[in-house]
N, C-alpha and C positions, 0 to 999 in steps of 0.2 A: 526198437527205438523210433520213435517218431521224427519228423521234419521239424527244423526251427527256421522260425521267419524273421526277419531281420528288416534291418533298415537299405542293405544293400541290394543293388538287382546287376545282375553279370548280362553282358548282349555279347553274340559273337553273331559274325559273317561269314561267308565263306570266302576263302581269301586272306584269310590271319587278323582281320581286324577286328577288336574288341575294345570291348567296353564296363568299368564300373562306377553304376551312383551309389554314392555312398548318403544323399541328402533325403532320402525319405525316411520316415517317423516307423518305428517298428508297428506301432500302436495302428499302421495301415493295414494292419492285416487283418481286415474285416471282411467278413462274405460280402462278394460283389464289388472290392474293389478291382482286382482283378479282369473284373468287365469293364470298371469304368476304364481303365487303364486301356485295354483292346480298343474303347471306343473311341479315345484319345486317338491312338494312333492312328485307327481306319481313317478318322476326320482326316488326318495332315495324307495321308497316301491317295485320301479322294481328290484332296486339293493339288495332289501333283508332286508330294514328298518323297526321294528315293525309299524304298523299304529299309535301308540301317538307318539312315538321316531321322527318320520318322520314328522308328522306334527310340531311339537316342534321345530326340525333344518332346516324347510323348512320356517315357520316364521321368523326362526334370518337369515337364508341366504336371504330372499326378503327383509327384511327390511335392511341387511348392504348392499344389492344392491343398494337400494337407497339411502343409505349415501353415495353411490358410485357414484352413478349418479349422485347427485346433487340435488337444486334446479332446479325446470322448468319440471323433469322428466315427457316423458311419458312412459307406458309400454312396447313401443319397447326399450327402455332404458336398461331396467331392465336386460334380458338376458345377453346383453353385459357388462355389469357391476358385472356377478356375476365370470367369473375367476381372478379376482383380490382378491374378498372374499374369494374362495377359495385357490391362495398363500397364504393370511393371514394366514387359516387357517392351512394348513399344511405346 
């Protein structure tokens, strides 16, 4: 039986702390999101983000990407879709 992909993504730390998002699109599950998502995160760890902090906000930033993007997204999408998440957010 194969793996199913979902809308949620599980984080743990070491140390007991964990985490689930439940707001990303199943329909993300397209080759190379995956990457953007890694690329996401390396960005905020370059700029100086704890590693859980960072994984944490780099989950809700790919996943409002693709409420950005839409249906049909594929992972070139995704980039382009994230300075509007970040007007939102600031």
């Amino acid at each position: 039986m194969g793996g199913v992909k979902g809308g949620d993504t599980v984080g743990a730390a070491p140390g007991g702390r964990g985490v689930i998002t439940t707001s990303a699109r199943p329909t993300m599950a397209s080759a190379g999101s995956g990457d953007i998502l890694a690329g996401i995160v390396v960005g905020l760890l370059a700029q100086g983000a704890a590693p859980f902090e960072a994984a944490c906000a780099g989950v809700w930033m790919h996943g409002e990407a693709g409420h950005e993007a839409g249906l049909g997204l594929i992972a070139d999408d995704l980039p382009e879709a994230l300075p509007p998440v970040l007007q939102r957010l600031y």
